[in-house]
N, CA, C and O atoms as a GROMACS GRO file, in nm:
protein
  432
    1UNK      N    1   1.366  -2.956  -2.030
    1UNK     CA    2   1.496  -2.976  -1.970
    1UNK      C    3   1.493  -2.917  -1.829
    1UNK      O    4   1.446  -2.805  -1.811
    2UNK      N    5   1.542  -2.990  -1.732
    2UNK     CA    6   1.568  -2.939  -1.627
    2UNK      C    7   1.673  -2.988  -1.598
    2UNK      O    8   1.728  -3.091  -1.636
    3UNK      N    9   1.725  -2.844  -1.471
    3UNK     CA   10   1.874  -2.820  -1.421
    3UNK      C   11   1.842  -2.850  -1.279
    3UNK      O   12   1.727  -2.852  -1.234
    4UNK      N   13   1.962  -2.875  -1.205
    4UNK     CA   14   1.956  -2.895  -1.053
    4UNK      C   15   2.082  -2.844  -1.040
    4UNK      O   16   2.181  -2.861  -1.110
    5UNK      N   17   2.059  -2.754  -0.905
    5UNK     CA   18   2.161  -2.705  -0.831
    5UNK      C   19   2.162  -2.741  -0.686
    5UNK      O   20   2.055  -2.795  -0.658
    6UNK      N   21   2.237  -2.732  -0.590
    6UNK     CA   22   2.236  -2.696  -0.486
    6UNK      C   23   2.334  -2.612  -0.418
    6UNK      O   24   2.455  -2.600  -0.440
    7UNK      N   25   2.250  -2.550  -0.322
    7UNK     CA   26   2.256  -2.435  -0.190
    7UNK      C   27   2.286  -2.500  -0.071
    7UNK      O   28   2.277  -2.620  -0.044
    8UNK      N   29   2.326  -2.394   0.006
    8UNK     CA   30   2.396  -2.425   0.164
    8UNK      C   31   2.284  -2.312   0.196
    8UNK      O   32   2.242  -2.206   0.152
    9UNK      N   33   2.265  -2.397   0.294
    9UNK     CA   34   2.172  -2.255   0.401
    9UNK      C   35   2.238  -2.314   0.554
    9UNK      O   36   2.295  -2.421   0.572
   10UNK      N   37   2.218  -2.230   0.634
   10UNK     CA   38   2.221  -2.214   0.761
   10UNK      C   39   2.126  -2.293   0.846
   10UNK      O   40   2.009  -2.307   0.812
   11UNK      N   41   2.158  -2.327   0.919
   11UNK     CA   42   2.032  -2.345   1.018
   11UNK      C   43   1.911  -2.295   1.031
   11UNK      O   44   1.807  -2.358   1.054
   12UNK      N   45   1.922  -2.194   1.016
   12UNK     CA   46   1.828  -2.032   1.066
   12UNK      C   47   1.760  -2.017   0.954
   12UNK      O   48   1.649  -1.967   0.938
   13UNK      N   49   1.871  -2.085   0.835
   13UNK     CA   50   1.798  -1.996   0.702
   13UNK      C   51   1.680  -2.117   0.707
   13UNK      O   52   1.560  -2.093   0.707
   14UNK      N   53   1.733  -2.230   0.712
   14UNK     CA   54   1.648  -2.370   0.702
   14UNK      C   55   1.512  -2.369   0.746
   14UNK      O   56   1.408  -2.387   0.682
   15UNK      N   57   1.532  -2.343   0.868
   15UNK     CA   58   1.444  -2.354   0.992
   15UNK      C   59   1.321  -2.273   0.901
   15UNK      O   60   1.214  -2.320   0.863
   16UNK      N   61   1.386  -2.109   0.877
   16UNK     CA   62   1.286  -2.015   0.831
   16UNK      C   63   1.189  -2.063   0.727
   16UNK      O   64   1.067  -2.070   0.740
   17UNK      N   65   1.280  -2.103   0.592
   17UNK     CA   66   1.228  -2.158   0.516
   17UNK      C   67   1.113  -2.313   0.533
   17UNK      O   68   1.012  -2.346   0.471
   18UNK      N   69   1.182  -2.371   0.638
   18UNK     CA   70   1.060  -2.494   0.622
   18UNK      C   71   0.930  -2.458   0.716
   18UNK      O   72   0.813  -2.491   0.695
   19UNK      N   73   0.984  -2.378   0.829
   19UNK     CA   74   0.855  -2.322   0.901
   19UNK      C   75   0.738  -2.253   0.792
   19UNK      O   76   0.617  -2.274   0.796
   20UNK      N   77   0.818  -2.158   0.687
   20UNK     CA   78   0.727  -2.132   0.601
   20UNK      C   79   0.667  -2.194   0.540
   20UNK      O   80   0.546  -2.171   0.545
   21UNK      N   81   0.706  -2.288   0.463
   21UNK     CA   82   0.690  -2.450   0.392
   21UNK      C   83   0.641  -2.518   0.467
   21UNK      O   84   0.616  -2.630   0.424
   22UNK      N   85   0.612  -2.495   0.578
   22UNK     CA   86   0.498  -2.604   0.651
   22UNK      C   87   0.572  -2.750   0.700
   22UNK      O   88   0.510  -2.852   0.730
   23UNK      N   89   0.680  -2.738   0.699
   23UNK     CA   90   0.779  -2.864   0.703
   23UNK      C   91   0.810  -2.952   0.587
   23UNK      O   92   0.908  -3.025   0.577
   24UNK      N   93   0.721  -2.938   0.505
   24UNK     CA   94   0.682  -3.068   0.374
   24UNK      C   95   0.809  -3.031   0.292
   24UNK      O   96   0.837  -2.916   0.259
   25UNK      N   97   0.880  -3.140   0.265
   25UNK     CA   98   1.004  -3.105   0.165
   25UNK      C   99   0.949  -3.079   0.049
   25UNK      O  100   1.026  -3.010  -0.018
   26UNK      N  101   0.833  -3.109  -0.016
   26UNK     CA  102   0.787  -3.109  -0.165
   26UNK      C  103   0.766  -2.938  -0.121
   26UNK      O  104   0.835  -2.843  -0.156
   27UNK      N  105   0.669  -2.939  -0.050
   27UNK     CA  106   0.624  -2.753  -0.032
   27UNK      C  107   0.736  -2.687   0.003
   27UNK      O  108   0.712  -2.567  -0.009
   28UNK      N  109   0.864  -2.708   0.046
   28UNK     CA  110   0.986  -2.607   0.091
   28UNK      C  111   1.020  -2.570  -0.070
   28UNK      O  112   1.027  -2.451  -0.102
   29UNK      N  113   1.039  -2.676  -0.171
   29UNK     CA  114   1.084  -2.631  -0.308
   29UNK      C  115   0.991  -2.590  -0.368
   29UNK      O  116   1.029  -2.524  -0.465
   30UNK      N  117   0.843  -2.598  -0.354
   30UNK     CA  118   0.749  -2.521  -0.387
   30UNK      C  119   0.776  -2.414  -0.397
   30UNK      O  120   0.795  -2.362  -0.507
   31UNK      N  121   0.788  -2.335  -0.251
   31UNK     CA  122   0.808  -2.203  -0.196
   31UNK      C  123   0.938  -2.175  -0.263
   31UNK      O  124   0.950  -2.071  -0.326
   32UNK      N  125   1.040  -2.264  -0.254
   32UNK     CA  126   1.185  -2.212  -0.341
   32UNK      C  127   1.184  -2.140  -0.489
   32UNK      O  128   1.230  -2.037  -0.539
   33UNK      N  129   1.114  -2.241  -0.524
   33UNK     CA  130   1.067  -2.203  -0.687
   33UNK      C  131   0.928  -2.062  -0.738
   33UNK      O  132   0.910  -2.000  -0.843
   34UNK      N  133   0.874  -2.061  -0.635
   34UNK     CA  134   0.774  -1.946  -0.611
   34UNK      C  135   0.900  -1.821  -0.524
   34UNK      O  136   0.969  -1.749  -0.597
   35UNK      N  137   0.903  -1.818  -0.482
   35UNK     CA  138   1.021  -1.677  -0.442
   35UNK      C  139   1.092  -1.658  -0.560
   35UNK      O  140   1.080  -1.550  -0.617
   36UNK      N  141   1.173  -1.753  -0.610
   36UNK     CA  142   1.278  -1.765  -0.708
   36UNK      C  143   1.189  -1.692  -0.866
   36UNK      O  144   1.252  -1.612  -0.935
   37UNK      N  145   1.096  -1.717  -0.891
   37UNK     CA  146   0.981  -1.663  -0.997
   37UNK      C  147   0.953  -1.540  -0.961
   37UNK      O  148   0.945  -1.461  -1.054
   38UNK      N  149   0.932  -1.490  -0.831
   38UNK     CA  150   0.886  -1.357  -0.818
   38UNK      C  151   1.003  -1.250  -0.807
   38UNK      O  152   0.996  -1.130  -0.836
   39UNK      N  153   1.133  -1.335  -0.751
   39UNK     CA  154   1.243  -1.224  -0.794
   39UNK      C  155   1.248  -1.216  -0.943
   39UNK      O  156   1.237  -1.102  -0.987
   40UNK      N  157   1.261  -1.306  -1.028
   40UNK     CA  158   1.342  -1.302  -1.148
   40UNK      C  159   1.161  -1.206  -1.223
   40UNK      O  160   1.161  -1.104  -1.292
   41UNK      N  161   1.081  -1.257  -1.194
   41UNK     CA  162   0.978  -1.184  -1.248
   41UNK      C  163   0.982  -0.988  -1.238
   41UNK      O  164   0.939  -0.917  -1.329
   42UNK      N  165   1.020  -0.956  -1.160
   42UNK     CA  166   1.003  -0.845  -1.034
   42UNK      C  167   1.156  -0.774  -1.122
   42UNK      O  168   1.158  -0.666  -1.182
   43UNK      N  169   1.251  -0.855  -1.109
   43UNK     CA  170   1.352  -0.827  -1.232
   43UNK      C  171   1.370  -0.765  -1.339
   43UNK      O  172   1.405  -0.650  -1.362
   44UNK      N  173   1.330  -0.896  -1.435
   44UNK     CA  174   1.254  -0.861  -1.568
   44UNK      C  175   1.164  -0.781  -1.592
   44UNK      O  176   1.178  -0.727  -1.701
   45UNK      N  177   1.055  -0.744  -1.522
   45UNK     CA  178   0.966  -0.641  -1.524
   45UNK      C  179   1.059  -0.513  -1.493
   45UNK      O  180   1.029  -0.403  -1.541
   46UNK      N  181   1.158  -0.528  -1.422
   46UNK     CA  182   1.231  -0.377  -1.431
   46UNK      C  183   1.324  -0.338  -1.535
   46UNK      O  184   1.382  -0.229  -1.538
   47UNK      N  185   1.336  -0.441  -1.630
   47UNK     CA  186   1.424  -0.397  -1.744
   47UNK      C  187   1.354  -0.422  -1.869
   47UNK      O  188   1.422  -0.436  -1.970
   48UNK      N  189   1.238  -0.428  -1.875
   48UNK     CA  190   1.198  -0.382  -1.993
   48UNK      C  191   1.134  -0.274  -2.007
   48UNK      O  192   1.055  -0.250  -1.915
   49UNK      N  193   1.139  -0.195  -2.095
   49UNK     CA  194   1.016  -0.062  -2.158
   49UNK      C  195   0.882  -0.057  -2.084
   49UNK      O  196   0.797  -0.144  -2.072
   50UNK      N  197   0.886   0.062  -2.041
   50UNK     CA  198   0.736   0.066  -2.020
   50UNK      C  199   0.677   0.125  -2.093
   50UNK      O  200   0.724   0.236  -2.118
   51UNK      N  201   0.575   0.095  -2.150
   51UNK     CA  202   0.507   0.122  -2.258
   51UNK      C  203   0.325   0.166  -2.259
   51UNK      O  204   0.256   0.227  -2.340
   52UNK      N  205   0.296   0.100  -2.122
   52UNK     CA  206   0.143   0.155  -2.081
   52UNK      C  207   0.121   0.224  -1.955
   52UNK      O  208   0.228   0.252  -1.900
   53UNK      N  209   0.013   0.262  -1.890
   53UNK     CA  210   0.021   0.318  -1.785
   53UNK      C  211   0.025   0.206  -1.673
   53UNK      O  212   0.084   0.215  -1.566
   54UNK      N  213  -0.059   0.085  -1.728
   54UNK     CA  214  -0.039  -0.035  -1.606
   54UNK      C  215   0.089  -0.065  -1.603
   54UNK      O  216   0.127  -0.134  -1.508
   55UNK      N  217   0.179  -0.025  -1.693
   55UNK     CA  218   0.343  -0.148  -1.666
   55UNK      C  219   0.381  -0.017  -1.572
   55UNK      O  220   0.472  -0.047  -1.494
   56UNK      N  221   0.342   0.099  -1.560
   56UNK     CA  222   0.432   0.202  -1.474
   56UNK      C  223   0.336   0.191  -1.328
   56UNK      O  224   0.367   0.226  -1.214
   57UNK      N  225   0.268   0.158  -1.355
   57UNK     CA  226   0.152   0.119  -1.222
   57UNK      C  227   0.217  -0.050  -1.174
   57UNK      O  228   0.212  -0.080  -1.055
   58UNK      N  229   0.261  -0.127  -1.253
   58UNK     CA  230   0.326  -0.206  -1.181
   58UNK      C  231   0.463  -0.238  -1.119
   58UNK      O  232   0.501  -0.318  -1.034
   59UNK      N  233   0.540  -0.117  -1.214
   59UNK     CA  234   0.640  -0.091  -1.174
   59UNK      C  235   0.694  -0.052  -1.044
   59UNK      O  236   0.794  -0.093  -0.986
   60UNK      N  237   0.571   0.073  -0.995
   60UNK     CA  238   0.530   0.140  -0.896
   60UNK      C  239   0.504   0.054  -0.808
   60UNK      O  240   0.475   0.121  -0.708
   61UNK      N  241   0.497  -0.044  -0.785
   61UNK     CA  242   0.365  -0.104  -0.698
   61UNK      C  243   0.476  -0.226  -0.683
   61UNK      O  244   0.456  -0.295  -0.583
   62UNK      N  245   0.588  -0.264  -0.762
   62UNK     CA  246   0.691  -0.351  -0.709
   62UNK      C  247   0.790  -0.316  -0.634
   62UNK      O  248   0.864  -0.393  -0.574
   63UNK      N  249   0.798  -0.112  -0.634
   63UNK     CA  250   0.886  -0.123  -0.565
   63UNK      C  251   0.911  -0.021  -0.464
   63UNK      O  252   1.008   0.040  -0.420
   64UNK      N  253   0.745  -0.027  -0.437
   64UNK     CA  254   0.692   0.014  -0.292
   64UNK      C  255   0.630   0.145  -0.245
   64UNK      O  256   0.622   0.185  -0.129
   65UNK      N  257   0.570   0.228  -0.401
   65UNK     CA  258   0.601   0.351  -0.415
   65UNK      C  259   0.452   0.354  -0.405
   65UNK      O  260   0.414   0.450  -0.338
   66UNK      N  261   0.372   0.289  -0.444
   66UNK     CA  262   0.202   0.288  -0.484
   66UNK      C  263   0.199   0.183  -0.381
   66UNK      O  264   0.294   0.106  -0.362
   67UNK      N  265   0.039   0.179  -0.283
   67UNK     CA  266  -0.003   0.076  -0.236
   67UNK      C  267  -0.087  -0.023  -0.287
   67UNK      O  268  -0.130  -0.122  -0.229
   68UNK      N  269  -0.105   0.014  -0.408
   68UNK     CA  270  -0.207  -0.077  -0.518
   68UNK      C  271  -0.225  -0.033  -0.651
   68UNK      O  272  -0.215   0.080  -0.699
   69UNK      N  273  -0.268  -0.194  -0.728
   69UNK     CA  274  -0.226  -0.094  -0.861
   69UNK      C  275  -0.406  -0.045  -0.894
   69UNK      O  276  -0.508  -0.089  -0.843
   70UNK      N  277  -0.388   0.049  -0.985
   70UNK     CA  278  -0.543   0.088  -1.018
   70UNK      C  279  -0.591  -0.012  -1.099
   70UNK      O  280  -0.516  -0.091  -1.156
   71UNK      N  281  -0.746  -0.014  -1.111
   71UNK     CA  282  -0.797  -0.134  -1.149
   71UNK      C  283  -0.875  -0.073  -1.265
   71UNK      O  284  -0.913  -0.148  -1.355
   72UNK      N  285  -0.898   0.045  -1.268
   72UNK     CA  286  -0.995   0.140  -1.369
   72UNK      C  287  -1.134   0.094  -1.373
   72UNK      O  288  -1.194   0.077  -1.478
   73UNK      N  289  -1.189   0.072  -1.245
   73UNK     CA  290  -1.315   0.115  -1.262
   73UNK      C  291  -1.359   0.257  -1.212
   73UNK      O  292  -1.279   0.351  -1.210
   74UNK      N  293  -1.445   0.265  -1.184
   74UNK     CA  294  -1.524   0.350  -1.089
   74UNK      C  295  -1.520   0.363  -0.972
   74UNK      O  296  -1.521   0.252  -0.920
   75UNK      N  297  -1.515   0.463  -0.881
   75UNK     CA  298  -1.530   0.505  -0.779
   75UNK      C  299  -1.676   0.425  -0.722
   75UNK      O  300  -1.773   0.429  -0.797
   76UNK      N  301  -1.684   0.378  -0.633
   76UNK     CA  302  -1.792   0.322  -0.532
   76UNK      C  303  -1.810   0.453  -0.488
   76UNK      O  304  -1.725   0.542  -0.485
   77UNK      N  305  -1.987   0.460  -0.437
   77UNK     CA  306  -2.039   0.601  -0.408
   77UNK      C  307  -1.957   0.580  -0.247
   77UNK      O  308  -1.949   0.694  -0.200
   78UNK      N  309  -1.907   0.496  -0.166
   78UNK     CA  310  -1.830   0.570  -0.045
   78UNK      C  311  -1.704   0.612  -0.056
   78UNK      O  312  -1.651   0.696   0.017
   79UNK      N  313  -1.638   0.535  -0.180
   79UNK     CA  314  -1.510   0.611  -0.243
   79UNK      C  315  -1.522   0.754  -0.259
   79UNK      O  316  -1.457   0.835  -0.194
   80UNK      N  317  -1.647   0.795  -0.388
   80UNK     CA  318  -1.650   0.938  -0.409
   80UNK      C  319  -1.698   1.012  -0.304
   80UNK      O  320  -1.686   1.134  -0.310
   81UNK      N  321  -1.752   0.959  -0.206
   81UNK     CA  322  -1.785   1.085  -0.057
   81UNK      C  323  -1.653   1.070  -0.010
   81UNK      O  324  -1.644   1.179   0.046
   82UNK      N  325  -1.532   1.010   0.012
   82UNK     CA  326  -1.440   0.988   0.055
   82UNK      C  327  -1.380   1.066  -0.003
   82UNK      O  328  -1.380   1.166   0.069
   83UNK      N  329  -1.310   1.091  -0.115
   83UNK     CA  330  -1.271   1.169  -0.251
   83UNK      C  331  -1.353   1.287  -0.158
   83UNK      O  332  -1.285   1.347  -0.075
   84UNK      N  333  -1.476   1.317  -0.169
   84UNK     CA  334  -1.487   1.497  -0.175
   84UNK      C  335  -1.462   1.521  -0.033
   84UNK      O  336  -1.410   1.628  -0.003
   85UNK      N  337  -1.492   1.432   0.062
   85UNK     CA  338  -1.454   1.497   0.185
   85UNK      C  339  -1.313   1.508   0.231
   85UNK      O  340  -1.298   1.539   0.350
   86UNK      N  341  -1.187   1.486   0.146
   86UNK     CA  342  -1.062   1.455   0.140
   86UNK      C  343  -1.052   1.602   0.072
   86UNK      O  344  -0.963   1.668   0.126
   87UNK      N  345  -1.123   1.672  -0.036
   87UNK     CA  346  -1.097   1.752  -0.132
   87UNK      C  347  -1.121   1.883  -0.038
   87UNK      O  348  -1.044   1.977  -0.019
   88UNK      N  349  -1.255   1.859   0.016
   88UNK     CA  350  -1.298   1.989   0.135
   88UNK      C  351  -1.198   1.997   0.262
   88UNK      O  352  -1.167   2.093   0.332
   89UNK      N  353  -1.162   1.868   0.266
   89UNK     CA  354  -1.086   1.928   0.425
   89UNK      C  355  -0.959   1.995   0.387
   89UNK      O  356  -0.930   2.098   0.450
   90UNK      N  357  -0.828   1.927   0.236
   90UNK     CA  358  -0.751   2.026   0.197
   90UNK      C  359  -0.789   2.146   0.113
   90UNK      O  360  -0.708   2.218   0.055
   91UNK      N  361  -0.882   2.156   0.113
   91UNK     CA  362  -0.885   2.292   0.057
   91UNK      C  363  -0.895   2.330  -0.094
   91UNK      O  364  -0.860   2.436  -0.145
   92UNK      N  365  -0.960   2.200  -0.164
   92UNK     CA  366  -0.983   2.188  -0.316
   92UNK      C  367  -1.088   2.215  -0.327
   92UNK      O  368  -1.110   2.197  -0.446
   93UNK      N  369  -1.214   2.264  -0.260
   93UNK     CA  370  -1.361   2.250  -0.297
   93UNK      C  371  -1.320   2.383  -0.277
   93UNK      O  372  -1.223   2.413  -0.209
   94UNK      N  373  -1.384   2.454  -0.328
   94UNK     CA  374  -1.450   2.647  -0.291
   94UNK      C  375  -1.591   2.616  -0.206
   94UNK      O  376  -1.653   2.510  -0.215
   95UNK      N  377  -1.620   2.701  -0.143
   95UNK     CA  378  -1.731   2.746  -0.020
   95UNK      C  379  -1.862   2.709  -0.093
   95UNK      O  380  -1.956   2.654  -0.036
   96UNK      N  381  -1.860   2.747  -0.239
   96UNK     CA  382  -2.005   2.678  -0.321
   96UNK      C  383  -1.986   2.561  -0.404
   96UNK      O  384  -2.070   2.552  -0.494
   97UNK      N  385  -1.912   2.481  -0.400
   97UNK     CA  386  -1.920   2.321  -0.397
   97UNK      C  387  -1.864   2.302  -0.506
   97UNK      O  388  -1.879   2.194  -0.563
   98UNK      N  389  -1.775   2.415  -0.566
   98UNK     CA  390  -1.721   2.410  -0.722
   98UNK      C  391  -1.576   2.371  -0.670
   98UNK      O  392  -1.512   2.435  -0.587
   99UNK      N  393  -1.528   2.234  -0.744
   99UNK     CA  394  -1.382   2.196  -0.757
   99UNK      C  395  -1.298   2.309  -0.777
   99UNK      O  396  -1.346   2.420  -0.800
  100UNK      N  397  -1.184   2.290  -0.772
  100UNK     CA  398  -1.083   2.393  -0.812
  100UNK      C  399  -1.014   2.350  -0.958
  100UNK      O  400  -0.994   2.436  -1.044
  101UNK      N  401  -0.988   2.247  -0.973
  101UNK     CA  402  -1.012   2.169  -1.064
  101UNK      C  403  -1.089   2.221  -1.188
  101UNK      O  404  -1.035   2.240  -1.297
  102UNK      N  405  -1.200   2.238  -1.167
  102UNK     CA  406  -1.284   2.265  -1.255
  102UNK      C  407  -1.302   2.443  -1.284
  102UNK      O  408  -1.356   2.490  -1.384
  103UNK      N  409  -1.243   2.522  -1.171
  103UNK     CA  410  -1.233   2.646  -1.170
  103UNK      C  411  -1.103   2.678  -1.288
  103UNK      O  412  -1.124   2.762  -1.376
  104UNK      N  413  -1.007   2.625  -1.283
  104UNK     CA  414  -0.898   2.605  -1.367
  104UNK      C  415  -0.971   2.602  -1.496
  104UNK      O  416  -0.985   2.705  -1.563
  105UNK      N  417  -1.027   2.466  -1.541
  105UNK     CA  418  -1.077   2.448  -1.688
  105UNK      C  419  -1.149   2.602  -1.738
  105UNK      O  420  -1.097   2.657  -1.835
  106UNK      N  421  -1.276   2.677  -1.665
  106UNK     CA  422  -1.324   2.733  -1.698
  106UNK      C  423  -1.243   2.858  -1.757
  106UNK      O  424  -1.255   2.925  -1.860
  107UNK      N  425  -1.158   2.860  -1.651
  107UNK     CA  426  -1.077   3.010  -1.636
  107UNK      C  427  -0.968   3.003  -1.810
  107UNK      O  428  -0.927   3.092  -1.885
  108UNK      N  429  -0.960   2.883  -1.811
  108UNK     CA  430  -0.895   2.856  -1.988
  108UNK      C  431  -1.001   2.918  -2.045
  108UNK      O  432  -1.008   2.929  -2.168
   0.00000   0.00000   0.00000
């Protein structure tokens, strides 16, 4: 089943929208129906339960708080030199190369 509605837009709003749409009337409702999915998606994802760490990682990440969601792999070896030289310049490494982090666990 399908429904049809119609909208008033502006000039401006028009213009915006078909410049985005490439002019093509089929691709302007393309794009209508793709915006229209990612609000109501973006929505719905905010009113249900979160229940794993990815739905709070996407939660995060819809609404602008995270710049990406984690993917759970591994650190790439320029990630982890990145990671320790991030750790040494604030002040998480000790002078003999022991985390602080890990100074904590022991000290339990």
């Amino acid at each position: 089943m399908a429904h049809q509605i119609n909208i008033t837009l502006t000039d401006n709003e028009y213009d915006a929208l078909s410049a985005e749409a490439g002019r093509d009337d089929e691709a302007l409702e393309e794009l209508l129906h793709e915006l229209l999915m990612h609000r109501l998606q973006a929505s719905f994802s905010l009113r249900r339960p979160l229940t794993t760490s990815r739905d709070i990682s996407l939660r995060l990440y819809h609404q602008g708080l995270i710049e990406h969601v984690p993917e759970g792999r591994p650190d790439t070896p320029e990630e982890a030199a990145e990671r320790r030289r991030l750790a040494e310049l604030f002040g998480q490494v000790e002078p003999d190369g022991k985390l602080a982090s890990e100074m904590v666990i022991e000290d339990r």
